[in-house]
N, C-alpha and C positions, 0 to 999 in steps of 0.2 A: 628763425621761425620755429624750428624744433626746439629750441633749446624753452622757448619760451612755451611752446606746448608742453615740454616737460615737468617745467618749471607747473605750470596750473593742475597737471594730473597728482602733482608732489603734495601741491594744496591742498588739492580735493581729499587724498588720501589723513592727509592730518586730518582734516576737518573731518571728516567721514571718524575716526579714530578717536576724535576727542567726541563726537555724538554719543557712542560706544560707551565711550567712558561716562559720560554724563549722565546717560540713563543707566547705565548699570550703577551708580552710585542713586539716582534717584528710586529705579526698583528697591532699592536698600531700607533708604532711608523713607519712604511712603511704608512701609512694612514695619517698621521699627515706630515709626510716628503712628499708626494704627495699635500697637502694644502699649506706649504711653498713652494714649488717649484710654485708652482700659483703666491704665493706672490713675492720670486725671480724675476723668470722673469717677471712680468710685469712692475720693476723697470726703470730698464736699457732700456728707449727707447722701451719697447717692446720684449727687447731681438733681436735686427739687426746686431749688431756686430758679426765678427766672434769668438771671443773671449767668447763673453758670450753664444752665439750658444754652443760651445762648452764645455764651464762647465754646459752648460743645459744637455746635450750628457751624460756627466762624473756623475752629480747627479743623472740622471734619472738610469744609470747602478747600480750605487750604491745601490737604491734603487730595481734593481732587484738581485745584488747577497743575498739582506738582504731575497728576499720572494723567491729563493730559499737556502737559510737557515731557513727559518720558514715553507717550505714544507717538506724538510727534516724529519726536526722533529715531524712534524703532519702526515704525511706520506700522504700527499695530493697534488695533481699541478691542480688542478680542475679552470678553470677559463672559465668566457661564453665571447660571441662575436666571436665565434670563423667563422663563417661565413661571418662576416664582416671583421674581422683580415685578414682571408685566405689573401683576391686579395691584400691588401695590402701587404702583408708581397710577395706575388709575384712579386707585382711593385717594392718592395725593389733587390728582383735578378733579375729584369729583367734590373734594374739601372746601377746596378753591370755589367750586360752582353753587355751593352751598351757602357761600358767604355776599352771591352777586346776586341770585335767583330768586325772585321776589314769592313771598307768601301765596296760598287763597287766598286769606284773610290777614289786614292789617289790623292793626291794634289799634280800636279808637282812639283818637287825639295823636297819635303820633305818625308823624310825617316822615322821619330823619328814615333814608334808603337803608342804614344799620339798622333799623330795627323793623325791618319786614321782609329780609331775608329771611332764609330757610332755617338758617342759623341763630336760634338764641343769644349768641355773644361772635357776631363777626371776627372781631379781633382775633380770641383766641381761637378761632377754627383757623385762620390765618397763621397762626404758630404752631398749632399742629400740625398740619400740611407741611409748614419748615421743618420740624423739627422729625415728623416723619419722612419726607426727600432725604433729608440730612443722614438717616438712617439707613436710606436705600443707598444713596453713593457708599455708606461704610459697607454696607453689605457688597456690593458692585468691587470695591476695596481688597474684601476678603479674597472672593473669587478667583478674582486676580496675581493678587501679591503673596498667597496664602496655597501658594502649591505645591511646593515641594515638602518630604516627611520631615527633614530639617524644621522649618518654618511650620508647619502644624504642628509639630510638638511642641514646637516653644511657645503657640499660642493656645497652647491649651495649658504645660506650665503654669506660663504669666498669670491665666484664670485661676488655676488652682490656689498657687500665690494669694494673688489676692484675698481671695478667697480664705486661705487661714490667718492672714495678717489682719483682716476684717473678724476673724473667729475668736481670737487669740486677743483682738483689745477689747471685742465686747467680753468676754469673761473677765480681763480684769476689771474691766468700765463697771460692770455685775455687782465685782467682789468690791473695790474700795470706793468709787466714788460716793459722796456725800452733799453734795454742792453743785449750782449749775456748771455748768462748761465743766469738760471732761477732753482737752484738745481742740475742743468744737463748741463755737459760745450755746449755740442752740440746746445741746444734749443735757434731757435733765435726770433726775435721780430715779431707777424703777418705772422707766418711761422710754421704748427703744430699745434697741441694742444694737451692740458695735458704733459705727459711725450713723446708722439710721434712726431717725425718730420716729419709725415704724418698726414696730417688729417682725412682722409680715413681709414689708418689703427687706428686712436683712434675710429673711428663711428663702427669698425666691435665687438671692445672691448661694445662698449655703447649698442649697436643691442643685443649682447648675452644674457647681463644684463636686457635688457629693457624685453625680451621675458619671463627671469625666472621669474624676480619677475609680470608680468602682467600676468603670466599664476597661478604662486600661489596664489595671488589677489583675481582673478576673479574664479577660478576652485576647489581649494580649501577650504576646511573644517576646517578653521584657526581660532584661539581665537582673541581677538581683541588686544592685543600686539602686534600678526605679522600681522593683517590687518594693524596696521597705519607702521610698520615698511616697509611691501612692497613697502603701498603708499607712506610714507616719501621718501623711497629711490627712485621712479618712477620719482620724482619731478629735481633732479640735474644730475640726468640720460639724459631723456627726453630732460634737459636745454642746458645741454653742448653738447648735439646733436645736437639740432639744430643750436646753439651758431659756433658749429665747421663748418659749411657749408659743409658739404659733402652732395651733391647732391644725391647720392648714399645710403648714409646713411639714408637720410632722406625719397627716396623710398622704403629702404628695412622696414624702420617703416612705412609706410602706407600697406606695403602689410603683416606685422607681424599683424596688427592690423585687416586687412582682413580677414585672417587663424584665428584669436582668433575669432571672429564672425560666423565664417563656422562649427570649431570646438570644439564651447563652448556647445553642447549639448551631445557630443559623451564627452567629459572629467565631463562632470555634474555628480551628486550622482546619482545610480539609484534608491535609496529609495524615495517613495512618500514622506515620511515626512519631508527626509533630502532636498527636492528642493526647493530652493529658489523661490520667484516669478518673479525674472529675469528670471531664469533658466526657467520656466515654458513658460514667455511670449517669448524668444527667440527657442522654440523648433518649431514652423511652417517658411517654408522659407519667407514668406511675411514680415514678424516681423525681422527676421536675417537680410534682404536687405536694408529694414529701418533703424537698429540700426545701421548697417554700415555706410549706406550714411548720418545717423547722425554721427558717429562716423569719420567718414574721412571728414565729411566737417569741424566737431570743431577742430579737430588736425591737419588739414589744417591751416584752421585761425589763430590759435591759433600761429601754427609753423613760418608763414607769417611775423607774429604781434609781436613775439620772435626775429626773423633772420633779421627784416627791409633789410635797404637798401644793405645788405651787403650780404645775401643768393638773394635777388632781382636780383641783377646784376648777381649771379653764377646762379640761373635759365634762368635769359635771355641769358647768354653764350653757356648753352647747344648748341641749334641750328648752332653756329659758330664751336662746339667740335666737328659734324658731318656733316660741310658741306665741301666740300673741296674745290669750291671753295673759300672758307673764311680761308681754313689753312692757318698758317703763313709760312709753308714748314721748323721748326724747331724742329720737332720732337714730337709737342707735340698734337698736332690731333689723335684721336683716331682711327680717318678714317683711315688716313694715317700708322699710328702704327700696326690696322690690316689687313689692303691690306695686308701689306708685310709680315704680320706673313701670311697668307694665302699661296703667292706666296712661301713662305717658306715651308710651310705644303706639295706642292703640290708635291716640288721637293725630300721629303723626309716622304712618306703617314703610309709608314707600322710601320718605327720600329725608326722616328725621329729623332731628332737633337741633343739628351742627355737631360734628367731631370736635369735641372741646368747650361743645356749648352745654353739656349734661348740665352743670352746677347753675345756672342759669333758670332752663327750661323743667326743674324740676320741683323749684319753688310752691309753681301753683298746681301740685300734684300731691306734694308729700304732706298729710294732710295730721302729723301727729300735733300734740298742741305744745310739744319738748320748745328748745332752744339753738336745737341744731338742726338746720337745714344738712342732709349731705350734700358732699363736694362730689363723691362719685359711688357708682352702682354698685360696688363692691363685687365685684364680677365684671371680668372685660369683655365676656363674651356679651351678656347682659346690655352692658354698656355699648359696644358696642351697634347692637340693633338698633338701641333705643337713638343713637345717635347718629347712626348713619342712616338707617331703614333697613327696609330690605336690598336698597342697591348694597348698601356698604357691608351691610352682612354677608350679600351673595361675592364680592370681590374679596373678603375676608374669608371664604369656604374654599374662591375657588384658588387661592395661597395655599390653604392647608393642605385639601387636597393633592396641589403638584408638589407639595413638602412630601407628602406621606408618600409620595407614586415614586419619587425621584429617591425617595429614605429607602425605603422598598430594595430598589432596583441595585444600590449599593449595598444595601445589606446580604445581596447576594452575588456581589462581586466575586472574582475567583482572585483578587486579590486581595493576601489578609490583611495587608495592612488599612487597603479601604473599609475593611468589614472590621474591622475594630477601630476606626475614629468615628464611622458610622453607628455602631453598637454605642459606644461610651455616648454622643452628642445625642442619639435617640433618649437616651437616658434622661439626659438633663433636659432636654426638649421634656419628656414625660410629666418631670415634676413642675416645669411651670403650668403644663398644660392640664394639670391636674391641680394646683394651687388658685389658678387663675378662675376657677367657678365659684370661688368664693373671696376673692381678693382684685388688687388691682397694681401689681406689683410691678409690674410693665410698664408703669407711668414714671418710673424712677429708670433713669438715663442708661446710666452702669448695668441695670439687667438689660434695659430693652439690646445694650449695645451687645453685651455676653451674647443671648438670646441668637441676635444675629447672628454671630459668631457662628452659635453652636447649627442654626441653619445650614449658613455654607458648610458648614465640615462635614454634616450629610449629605450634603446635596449636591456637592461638589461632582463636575463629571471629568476631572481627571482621575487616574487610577495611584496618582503619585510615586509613580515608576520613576521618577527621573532621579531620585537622590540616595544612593546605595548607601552613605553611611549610616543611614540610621535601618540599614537593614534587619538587625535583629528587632526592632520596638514590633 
């Protein structure tokens, strides 16, 4: 009888030992499978297609039935964000409710329950709601498997990465292509940049990038291998920013560069010894207002003297993009695109036109006599309202806000290593958030997935104490 109770405690002990190992190989490999999924989608265009949407959707689950099998066995589901999660994960059923909730008002002659929901286009509010869930578990992801300085560093790398390998083919894409397909059958000649058929959405990809590595640059406590490796990467970043003429893009880098100025004394070391004597001379506002307007007028010129005559003429355009009488009445005024999203907004205030139903519901609004209907508002915030109401606005504020309260609070952590992943991801946070009143760059996979990314890394409520080798970063 002992021997055979011994015998089962022998078991239990393996078994216990290989769980161990099992989930320590799956925390691994769920972390690692989060950093190719970065690399994934930002392949394909961006990830635009419905197709790859969609095996975005299928990886990303994947990836959460493997961490719950590695909670399982650790006997854990512990993961932070959760007050910024919450409102999303409610705009995700309030999508859903959007697609089941029938009208005021039916539309004479038709009967079909799809088209007297709330929802312009059922379906795709249905794959929003996927495709935004699908978002929240990667962010859920982050949180989680994204703790230690080790593992943040690398996933902010991997971004950077990216990020110049995207920089570095649209400058060649620029310089030689002549012919469709360039790698990519879609990509056509002076139309896009990099692997995107927007150019807009490549500057939201370049803006993230530009933020991380200018905040670990400048904020950070770095050996001088990753000082030249930030500044190296800043360099074809920066280029192909400008290179790509988004307008947009290249405001959200003057105002990225603003916030790194306002808040490079709040992300500084607070030991006396460890300050630099930048660090020391930009701690009074007199000094900060100066470095600025030194700083925005060299990356002015500079941007000017980069873009010639080819960003020249898109800044002189502005003016004619908002004036209406200079629209051409085909769609593509932005005056004109948000009149009518408004006039849209007014007819439908509380509970909107469906999340993914805008191109739909905006038909019998946009009233130019062109050939092109927009697809979307050009502005996500815009979009947004117009699509959700004001529930989906008010669960969208109240996201921001626990982003900004929870960014906040680390930005004044007394450790520096949080105060500088915080610093650098406020950054790149700043310039979508600042691209995004004019753009809709968020619709494209690859940022929205970055995006998240760069959420959790401020928001994150551990202090990343736990991994001393990357002590110096």
């Amino acid at each position: 009888m002992v021997q055979v109770l011994a015998t089962e405690a022998v078991e239990r002990k393996r078994a216990t030992a290989l769980d161990v190992l099992i989930a320590k190989w799956l925390d691994r490999g769920i972390f690692f499978g989060l950093l190719l999924l970065i690399l994934i989608t930002a392949v394909p265009y961006g990830t635009v297609e419905p197709w790859w949407k969609a095996i975005f959707v299928c990886l990303t689950y994947v990836l959460a039935i493997a961490w719950v099998i590695e909670g399982r066995l650790t006997g854990t589901w512990r993961t932070g964000g959760g007050t910024i999660l919450l409102p999303l994960i409610l705009l995700v059923g309030f999508a859903l409710v959007q697609t089941i909730w029938p009208r005021d008002k039916s539309p004479t002659g038709i009967s079909s329950s799809a088209w007297t929901a709330i929802s312009a286009d059922p379906y795709q509010t249905r794959f929003f709601a996927l495709q935004l869930s699908a978002l929240i578990v990667a962010g859920a992801l982050f949180y989680r498997y994204a703790l230690s300085r080790t593992r943040v560093v690398s996933l902010i790398n991997v971004i950077i990465c990216v990020a110049v390998a995207s920089a570095v083919f649209g400058i060649i894409r620029q310089a030689i292509q002549s012919d469709l397909g360039f790698g990519l059958p879609l990509l056509k000649p002076a139309q896009g940049y990099g692997q995107f058929v927007n150019k807009n959405h490549f500057a939201f990809l370049m803006e993230m990038a530009f933020g991380l590595a200018l905040g670990m640059l400048v904020a950070g406590r770095i050996t001088r291998e990753w000082v030249l490796f930030y500044a190296a990467s800043l360099v074809p970043i920066w280029t192909a920013l400008v290179l790509s003429n988004s307008r947009g893009g290249i405001l959200a880098m003057l105002a990225q560069l603003a916030i790194a100025t306002l808040l490079l004394g709040m992300a500084s070391s607070r030991s006396r010894r460890a300050r630099s004597r930048l660090i020391k001379v930009t701690s009074s506002w007199p000094a900060r207002t100066a470095l600025l307007i030194v700083l925005l007028s060299g990356v002015s010129i500079g941007t000017v003297w980069v873009g010639g005559d080819r960003l020249a003429s898109q800044i002189e355009a502005v003016s004619n993009e908002f004036d209406p009488a200079a629209a051409t009445r085909y769609g593509s005024s932005r005056t004109e695109i948000w009149k009518a999203t408004w006039r849209l907004f007014l007819e439908h205030p509380m509970a909107g036109v469906g999340l993914g139903g805008y191109w739909v519901a905006i038909s019998a609004y946009h009233d130019s006599a062109g050939r092109q209907i927009p697809q979307e508002a050009h502005s996500d915030y815009l979009e947004l309202l117009v699509s959700g109401g004001l529930i989906g606005f008010a669960l969208g504020v109240w996201a921001s806000i626990a982003v900004l309260f929870r960014a906040s609070k680390n930005l004044n952590s007394p450790d520096q290593f949080r105060r500088t992943i915080t610093y650098a991801a406020i950054l790149g946070i700043t310039g979508v958030a600042i691209h995004s009143l004019v753009d809709f760059g968020l619709h494209m996979i690859v940022n929205a997935l970055i995006f998240t990314a760069l959420i959790s890394m401020a928001t994150a409520e551990s202090d990343l104490a736990d991994n001393k080798q990357t002590e110096s970063l």
